[in-house]
C-alpha positions as CSV (number, residue, x, y, z in Angstrom):
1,X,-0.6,3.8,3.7
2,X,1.1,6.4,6.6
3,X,2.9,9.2,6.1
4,X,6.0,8.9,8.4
5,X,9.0,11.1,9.6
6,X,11.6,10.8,12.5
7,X,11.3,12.6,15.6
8,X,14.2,14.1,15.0
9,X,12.6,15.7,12.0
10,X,9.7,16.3,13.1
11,X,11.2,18.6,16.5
12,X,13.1,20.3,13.6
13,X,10.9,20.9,10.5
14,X,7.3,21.1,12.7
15,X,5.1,18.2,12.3
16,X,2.7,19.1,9.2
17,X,-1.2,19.4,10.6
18,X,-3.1,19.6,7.3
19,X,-1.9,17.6,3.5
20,X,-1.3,20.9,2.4
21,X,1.5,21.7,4.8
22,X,3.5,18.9,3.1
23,X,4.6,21.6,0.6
24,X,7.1,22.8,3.0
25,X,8.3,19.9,3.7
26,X,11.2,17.5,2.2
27,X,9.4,14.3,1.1
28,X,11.1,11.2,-0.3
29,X,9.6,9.0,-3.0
30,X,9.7,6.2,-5.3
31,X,11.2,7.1,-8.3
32,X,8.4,5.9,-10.4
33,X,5.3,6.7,-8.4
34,X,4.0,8.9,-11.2
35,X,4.8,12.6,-10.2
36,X,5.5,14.5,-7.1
37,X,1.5,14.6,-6.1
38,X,-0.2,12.7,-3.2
39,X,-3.3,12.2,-2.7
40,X,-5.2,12.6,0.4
41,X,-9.0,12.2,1.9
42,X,-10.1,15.5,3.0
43,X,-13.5,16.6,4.4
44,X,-14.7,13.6,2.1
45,X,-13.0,14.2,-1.2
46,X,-9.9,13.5,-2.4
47,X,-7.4,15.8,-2.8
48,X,-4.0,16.3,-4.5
49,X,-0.9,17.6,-2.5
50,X,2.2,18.8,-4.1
51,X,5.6,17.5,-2.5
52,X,9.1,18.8,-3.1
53,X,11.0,15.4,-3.1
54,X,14.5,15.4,-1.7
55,X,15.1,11.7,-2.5
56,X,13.3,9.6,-5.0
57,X,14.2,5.4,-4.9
58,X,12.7,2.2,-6.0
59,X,12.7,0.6,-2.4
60,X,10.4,1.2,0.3
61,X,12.8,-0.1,3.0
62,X,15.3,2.6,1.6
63,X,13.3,5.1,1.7
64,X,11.3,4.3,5.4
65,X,15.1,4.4,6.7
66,X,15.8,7.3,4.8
67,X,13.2,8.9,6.6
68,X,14.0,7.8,10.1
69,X,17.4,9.0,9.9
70,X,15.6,12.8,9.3
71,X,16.2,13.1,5.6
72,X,12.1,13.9,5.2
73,X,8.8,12.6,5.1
74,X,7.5,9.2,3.1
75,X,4.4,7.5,2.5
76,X,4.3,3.9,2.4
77,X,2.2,0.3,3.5
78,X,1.5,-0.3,7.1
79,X,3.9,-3.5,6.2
80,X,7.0,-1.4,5.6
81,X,6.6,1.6,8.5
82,X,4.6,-0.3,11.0
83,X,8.3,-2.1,12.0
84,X,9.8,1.3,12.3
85,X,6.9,2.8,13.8
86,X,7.0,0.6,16.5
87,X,11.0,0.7,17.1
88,X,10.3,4.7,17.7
89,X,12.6,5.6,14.8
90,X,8.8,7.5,12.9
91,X,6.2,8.7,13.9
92,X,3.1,8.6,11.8
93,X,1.6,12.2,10.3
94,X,-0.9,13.1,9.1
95,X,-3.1,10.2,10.3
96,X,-6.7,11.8,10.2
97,X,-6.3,12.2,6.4
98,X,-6.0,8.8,4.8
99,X,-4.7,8.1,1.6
100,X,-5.9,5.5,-0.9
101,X,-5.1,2.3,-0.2
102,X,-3.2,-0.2,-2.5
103,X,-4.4,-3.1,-4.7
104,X,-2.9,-6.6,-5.3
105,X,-3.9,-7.9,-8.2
106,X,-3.6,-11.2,-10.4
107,X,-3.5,-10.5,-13.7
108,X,-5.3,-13.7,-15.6
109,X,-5.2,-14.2,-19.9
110,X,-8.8,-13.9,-21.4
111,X,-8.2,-16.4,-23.8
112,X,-7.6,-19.1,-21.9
113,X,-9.0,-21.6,-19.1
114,X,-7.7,-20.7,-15.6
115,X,-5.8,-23.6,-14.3
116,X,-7.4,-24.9,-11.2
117,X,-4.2,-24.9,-9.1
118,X,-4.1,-21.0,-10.5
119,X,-7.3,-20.4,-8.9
120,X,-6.9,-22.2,-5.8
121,X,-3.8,-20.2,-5.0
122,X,-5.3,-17.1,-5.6
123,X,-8.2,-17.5,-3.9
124,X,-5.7,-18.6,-0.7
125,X,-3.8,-15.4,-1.6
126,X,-7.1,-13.2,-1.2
127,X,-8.5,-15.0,2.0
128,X,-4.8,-14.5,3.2
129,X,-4.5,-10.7,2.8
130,X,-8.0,-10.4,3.9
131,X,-7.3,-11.8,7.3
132,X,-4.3,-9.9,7.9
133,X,-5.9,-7.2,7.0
134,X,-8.8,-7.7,10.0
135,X,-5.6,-9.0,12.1
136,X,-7.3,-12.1,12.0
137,X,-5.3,-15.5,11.3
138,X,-5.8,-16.6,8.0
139,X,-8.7,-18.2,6.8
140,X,-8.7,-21.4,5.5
141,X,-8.1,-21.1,1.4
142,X,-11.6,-20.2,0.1
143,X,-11.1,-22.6,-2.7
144,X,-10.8,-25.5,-1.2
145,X,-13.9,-26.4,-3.1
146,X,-13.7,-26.4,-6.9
147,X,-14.2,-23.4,-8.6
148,X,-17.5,-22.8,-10.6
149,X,-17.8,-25.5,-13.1
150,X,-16.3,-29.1,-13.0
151,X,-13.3,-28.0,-11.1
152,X,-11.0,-29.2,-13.8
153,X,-10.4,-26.7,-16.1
154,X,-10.6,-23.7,-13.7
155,X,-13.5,-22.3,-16.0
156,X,-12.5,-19.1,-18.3
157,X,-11.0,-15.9,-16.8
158,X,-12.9,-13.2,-18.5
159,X,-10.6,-11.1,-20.5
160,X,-8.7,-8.5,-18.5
161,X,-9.9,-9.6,-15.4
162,X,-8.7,-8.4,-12.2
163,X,-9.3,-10.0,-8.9
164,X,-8.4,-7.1,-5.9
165,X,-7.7,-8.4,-2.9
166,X,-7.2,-5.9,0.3
């Protein structure tokens, strides 16, 4: 995750030094991101920021263009700013205090058997989004070999389990 403004905004609102100075800033935000807080590592702990959002959507792309035409100041994945960033139309902010980072995760049913081909894409998924994450190229799917038992059934999820992958 970066936060992210336009030059343009930046040379007229100041570019923010510390979380904190995000309060006087106009921020835009996904509509349902739980609240006008963000949270941000400081001197090892995490800490909670107010914002004062000028724009709220449901669409990162909106919003990261929102921001580099000077409306304010967004947070979102390297995979939405990083094209932007690199066009020169935002800058990043803010970047010695990270914030937390985002989970994929495959939701599987606890009361049944996983099917194999289930397994075997998500295991490709995670070995995926692993590499890109190390800017690696992907690895080759981790479950190319059958999954822990006979390979057929996919063995049992357990219930509510949640594979992360980065």
């Amino acid at each position: 995750m970066k936060v992210v403004a336009s030059p343009d905004y930046l040379a007229r609102h100041g570019r923010p030094l510390q979380p904190q100075d995000l309060a006087h800033h106009e921020y835009l935000g996904y509509t349902h991101a739980g609240g006008s807080t963000l949270s941000f590592m400081v001197d090892g702990q995490w800490r909670n920021v107010t914002v004062r959002s000028r724009l709220a959507g449901n669409n990162g792309d909106v919003l990261v263009e929102a921001a580099a035409q000077g409306m304010g100041m967004t947070a979102h994945p390297d995979f939405i700013v990083d094209d932007f960033i690199r066009a020169g139309r935002v800058e990043e902010v803010l970047a010695d205090f990270p914030l937390p980072e985002l989970g994929i995760y495959a939701m599987l049913p606890g009361n049944r058997q996983v099917p194999h081909r289930v397994r075997v894409l998500i295991d490709f998924l995670a070995a995926a989004l692993a590499a890109s994450q190390a800017d690696l190229p992907p690895a080759a799917p981790a479950a190319s070999k059958p999954p822990e038992g006979d390979g057929r059934t996919g063995g049992r999820a357990k219930k509510g389990q949640r594979i992360p992958a980065r």
